[in-house]
MIDOSE-1310 file (N, C-alpha, C; in nm, 2 decimals, decimal comma, always signed):
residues 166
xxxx	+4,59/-3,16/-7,60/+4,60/-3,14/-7,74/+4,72/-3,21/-7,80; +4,71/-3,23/-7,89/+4,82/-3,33/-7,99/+4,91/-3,24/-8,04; +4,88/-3,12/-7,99/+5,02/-3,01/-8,03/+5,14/-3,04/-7,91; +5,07/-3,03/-7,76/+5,19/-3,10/-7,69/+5,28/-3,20/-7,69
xxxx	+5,20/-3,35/-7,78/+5,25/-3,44/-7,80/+5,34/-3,39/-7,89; +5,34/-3,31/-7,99/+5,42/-3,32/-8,09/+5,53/-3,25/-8,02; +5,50/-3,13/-7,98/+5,62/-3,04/-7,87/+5,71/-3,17/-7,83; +5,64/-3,25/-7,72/+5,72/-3,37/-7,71/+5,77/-3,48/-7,78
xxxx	+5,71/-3,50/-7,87/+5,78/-3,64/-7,94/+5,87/-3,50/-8,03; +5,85/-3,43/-8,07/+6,00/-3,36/-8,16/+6,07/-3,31/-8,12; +6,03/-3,28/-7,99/+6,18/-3,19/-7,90/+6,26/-3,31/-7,82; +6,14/-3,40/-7,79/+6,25/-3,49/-7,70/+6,29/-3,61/-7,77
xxxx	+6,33/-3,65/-7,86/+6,40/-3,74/-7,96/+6,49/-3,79/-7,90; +6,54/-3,79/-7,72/+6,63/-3,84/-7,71/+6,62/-3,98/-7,66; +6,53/-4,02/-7,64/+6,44/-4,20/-7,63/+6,50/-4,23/-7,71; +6,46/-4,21/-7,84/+6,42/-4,29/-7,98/+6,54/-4,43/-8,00
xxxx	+6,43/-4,47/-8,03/+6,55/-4,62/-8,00/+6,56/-4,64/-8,18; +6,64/-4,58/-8,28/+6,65/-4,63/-8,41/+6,71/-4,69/-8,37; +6,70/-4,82/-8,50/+6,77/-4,94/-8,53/+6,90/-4,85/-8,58; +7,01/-4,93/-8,57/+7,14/-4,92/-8,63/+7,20/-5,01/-8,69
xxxx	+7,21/-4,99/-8,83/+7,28/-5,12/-8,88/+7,44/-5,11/-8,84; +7,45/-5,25/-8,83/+7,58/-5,33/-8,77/+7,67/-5,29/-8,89; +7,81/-5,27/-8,90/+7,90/-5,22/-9,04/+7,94/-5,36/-9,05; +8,00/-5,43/-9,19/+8,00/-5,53/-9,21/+8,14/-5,60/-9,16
xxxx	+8,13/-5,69/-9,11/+8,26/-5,79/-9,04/+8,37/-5,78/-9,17; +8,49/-5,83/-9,11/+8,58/-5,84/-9,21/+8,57/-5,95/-9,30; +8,48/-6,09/-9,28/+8,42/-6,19/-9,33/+8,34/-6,19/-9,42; +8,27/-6,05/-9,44/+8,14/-6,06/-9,54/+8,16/-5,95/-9,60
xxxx	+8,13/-5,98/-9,72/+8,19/-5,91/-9,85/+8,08/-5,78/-9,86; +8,12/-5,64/-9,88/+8,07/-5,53/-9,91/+7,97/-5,58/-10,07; +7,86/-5,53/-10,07/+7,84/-5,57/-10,19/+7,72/-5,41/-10,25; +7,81/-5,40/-10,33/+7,75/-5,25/-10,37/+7,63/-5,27/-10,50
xxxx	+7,51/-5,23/-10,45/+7,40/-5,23/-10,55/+7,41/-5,14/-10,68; +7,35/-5,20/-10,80/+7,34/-5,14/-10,93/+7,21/-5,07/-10,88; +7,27/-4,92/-10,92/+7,14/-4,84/-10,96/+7,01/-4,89/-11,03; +6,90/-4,87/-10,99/+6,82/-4,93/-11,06/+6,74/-4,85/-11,19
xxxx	+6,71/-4,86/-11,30/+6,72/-4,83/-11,43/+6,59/-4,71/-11,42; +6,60/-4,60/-11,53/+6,53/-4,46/-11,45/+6,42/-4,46/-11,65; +6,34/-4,56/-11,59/+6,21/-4,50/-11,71/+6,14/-4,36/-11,73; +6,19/-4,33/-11,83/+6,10/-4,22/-11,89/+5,97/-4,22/-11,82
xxxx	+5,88/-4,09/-11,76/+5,73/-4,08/-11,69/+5,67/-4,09/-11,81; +5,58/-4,18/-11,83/+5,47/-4,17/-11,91/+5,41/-3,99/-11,94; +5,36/-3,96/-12,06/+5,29/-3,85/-12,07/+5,19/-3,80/-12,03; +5,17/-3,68/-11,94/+5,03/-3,68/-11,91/+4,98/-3,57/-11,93
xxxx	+4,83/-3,56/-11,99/+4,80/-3,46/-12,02/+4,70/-3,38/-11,91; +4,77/-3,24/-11,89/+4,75/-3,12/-11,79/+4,61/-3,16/-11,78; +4,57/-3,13/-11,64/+4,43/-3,13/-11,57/+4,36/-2,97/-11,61; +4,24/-3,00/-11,68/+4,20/-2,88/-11,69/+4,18/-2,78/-11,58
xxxx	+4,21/-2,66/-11,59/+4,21/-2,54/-11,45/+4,08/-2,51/-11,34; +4,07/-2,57/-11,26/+4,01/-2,55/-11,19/+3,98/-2,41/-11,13; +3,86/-2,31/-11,11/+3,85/-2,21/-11,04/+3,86/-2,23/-10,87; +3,95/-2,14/-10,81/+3,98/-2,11/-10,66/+3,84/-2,10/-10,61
xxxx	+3,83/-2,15/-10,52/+3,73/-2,12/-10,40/+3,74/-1,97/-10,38; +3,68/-1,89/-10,34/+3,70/-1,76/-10,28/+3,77/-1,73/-10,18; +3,79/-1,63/-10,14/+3,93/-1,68/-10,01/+3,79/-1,66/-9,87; +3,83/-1,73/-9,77/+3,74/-1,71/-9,67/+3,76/-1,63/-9,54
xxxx	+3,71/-1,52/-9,55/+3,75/-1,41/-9,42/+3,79/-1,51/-9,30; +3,90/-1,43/-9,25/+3,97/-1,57/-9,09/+3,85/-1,51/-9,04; +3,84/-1,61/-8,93/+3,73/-1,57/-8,79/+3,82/-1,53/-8,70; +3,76/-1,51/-8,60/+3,85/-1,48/-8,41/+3,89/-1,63/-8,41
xxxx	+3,82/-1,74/-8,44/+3,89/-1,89/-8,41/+3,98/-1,89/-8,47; +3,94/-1,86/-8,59/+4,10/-1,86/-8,70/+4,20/-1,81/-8,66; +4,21/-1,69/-8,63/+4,32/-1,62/-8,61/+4,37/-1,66/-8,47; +4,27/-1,72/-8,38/+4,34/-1,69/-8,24/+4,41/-1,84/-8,28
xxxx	+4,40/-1,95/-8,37/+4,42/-2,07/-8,39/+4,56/-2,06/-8,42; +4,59/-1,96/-8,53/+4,66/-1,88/-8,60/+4,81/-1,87/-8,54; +4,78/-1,80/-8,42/+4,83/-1,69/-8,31/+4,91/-1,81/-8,21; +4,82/-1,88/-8,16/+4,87/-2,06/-8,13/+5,02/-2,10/-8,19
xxxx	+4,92/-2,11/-8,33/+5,05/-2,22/-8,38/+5,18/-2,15/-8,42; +5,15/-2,00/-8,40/+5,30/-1,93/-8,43/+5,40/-1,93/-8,30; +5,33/-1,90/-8,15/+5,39/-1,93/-8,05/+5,42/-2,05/-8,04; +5,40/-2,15/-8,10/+5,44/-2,33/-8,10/+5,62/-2,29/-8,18
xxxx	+5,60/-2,20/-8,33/+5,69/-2,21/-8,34/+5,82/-2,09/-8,29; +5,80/-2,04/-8,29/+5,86/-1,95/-8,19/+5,90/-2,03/-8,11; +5,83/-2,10/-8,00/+5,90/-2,18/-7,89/+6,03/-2,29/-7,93; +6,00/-2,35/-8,11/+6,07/-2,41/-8,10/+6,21/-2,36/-8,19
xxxx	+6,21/-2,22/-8,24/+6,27/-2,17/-8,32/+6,38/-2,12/-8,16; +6,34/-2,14/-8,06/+6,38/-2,07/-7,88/+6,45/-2,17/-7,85; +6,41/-2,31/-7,90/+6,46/-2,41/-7,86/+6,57/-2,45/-7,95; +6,54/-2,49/-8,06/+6,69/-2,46/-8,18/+6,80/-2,35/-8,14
xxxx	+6,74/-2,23/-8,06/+6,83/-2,11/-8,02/+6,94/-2,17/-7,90; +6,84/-2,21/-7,79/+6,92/-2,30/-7,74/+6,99/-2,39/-7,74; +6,98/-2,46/-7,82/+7,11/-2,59/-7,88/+7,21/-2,49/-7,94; +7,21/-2,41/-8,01/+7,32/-2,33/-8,06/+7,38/-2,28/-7,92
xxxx	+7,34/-2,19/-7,84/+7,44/-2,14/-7,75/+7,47/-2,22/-7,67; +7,44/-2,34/-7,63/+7,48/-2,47/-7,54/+7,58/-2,50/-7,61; +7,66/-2,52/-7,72/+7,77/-2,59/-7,76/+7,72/-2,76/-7,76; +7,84/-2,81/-7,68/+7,84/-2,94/-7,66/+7,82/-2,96/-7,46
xxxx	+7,80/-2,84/-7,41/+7,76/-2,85/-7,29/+7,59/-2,87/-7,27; +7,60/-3,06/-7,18/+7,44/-3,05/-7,16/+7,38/-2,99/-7,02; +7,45/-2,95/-6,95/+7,40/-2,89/-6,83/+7,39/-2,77/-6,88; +7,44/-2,69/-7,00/+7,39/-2,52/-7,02/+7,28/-2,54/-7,10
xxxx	+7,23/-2,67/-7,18/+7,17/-2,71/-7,25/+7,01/-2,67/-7,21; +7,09/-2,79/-7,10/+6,92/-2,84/-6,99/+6,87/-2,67/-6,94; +6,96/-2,59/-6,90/+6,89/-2,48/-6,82/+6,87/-2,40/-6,97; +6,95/-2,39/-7,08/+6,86/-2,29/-7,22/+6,69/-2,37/-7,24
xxxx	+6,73/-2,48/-7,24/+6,56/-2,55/-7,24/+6,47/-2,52/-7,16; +6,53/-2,52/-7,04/+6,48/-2,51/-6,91/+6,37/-2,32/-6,95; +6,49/-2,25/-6,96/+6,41/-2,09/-6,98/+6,30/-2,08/-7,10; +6,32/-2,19/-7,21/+6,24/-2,12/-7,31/+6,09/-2,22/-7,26
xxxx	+6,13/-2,33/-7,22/+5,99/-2,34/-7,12/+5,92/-2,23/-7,07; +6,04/-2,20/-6,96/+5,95/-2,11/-6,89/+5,92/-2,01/-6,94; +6,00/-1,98/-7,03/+5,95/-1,85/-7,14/+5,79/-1,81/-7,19; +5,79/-1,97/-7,22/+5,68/-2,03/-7,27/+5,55/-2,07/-7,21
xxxx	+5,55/-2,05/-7,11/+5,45/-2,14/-7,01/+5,29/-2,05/-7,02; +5,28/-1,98/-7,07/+5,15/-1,97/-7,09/+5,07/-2,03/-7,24; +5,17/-2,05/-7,34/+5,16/-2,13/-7,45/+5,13/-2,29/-7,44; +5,21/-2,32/-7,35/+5,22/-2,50/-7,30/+5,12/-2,49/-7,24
xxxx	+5,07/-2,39/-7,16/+4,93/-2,40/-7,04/+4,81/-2,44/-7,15; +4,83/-2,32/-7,24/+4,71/-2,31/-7,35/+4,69/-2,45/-7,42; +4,82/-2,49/-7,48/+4,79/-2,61/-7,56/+4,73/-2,69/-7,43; +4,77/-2,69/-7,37/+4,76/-2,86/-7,26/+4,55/-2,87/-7,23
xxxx	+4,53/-2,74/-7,28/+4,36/-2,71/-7,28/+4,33/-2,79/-7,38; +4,35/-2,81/-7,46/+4,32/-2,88/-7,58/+4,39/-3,04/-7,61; +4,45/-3,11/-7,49/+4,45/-3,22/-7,47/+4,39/-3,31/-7,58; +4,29/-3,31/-7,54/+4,17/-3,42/-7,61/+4,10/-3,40/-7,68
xxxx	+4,14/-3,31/-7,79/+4,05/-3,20/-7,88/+4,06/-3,28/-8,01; +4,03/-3,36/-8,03/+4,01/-3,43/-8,18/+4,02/-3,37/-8,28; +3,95/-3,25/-8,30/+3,92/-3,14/-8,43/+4,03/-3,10/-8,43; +4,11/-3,01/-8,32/+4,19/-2,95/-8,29/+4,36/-3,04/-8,31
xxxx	+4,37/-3,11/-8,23/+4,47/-3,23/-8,31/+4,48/-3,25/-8,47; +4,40/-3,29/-8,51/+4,40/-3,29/-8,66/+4,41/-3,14/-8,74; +4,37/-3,02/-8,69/+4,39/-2,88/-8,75/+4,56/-2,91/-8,70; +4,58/-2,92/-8,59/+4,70/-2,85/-8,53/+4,83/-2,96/-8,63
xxxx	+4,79/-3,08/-8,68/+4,88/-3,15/-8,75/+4,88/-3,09/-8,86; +4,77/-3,07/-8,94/+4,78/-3,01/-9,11/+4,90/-2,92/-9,11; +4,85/-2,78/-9,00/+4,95/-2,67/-8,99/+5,08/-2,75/-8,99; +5,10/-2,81/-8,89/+5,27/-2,85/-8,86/+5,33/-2,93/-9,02
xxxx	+5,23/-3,01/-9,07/+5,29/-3,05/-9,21/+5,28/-2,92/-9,32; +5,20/-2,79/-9,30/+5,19/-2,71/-9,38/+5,31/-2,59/-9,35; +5,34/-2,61/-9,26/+5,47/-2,54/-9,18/+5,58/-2,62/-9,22; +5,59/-2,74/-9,23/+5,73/-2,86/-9,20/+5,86/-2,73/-9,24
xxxx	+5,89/-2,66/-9,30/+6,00/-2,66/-9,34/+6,06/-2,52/-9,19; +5,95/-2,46/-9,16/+5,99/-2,37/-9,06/+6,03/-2,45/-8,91; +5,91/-2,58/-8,89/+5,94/-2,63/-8,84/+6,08/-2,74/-8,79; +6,08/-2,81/-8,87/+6,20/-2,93/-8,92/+6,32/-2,86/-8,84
xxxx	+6,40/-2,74/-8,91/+6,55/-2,71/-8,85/+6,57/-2,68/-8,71; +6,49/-2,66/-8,65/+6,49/-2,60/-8,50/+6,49/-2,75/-8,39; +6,39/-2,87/-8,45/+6,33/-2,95/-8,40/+6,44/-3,04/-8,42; +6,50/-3,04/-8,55/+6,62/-3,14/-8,58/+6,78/-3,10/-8,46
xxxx	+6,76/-2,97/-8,47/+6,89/-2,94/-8,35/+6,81/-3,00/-8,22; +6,70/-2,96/-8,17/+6,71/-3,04/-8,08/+6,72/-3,17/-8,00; +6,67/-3,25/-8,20/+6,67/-3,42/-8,14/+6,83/-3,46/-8,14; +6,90/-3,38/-8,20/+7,05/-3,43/-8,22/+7,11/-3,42/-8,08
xxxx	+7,08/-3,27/-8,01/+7,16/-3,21/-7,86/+7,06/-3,34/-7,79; +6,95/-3,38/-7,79/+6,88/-3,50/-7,71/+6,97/-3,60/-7,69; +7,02/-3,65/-7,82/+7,06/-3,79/-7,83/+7,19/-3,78/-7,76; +7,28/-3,70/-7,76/+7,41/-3,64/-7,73/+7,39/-3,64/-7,65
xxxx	+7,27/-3,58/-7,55/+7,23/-3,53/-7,40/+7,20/-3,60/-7,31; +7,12/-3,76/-7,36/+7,06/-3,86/-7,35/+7,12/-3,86/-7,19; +7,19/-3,94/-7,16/+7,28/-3,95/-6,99/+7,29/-3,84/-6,96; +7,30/-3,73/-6,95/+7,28/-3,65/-6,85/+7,18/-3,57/-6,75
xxxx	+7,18/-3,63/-6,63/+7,10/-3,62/-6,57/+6,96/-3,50/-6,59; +7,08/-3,36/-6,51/+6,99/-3,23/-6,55/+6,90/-3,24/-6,71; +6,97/-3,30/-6,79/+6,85/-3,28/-6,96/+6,75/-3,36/-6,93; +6,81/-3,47/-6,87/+6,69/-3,57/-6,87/+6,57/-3,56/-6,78
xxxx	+6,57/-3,49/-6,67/+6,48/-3,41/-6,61/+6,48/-3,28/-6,66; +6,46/-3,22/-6,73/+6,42/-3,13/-6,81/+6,33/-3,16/-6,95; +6,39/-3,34/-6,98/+6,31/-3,38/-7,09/+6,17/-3,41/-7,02; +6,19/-3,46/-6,85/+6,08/-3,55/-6,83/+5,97/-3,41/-6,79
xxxx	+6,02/-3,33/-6,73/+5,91/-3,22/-6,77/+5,81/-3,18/-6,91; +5,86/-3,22/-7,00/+5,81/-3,20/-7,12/+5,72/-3,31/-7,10; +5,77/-3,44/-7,10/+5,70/-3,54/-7,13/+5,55/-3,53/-7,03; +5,62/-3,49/-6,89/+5,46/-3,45/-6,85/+5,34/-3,36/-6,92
xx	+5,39/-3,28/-7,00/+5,28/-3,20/-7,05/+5,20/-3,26/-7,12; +5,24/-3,38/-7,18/+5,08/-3,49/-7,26/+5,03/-3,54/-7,21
């Protein structure tokens, strides 16, 4: 399932090869841009009100889909937990990661069922952009402790576990 990948591509950010811009030599002149000029939005007149769909009773898929994607965040609200009590140490790091895995191992089992689930990938992404904001802060401490963690052995096999689960 494409929830794993995301588990992985957001928890382990510590690859990511961003570009870095170079700061400028003492040779070449700083050159600071003009704001660019802020037009008034054209006026637009309100879309008439549309009536709500009726709300639609969840199912057992719904809910158990539900039930999923809250253990996803939990796991990673476990994982944000553990960058906080790791400090700047990556070997307490690697073993707080290390537990909320294992914490977690019947949720990672579950998603890894859904591997190749097309429907389910695409449900499982809406959620995570319909989530972003619960998601984001937990996921963001962990790409930062990644990048920081990058060389150290123990994180880095602890990342590569992750990476196995896609």
């Amino acid at each position: 399932m494409k929830l794993v990948a995301v588990v992985v591509v957001l928890a382990c950010a510590c690859g990511g090869s961003a570009k870095k811009t170079a700061p400028p030599s003492a040779d070449q002149p700083v050159v600071e841009a003009e704001p660019a000029p802020v037009a008034d939005p054209p006026a637009v007149e309100p879309e008439p009100a549309v009536p709500a769909a009726p709300p639609v009773e969840p199912t057992t898929e719904d809910d158990a889909f539900e039930a999923m994607m809250r253990q996803a965040l939990t796991m990673f609200r476990g994982m944000g937990a553990a960058v906080d009590a790791s400090g700047d140490d990556c070997d307490k790091l690697a073993d707080n990661i290390q537990r909320v895995m294992d914490d977690n191992r019947d949720f990672l089992a579950q998603a890894k069922l859904y591997k190749d689930d097309k429907a389910m990938d695409q449900r499982a992404e809406a959620w995570m952009k319909e989530h972003m904001s619960e998601v984001m802060e937990p996921i963001m401490k962990v790409g930062s402790a990644a990048q920081r963690c990058a060389s150290n052995a123990k994180f880095v096999a602890v990342m590569k576990r992750l990476d196995e689960l896609d």
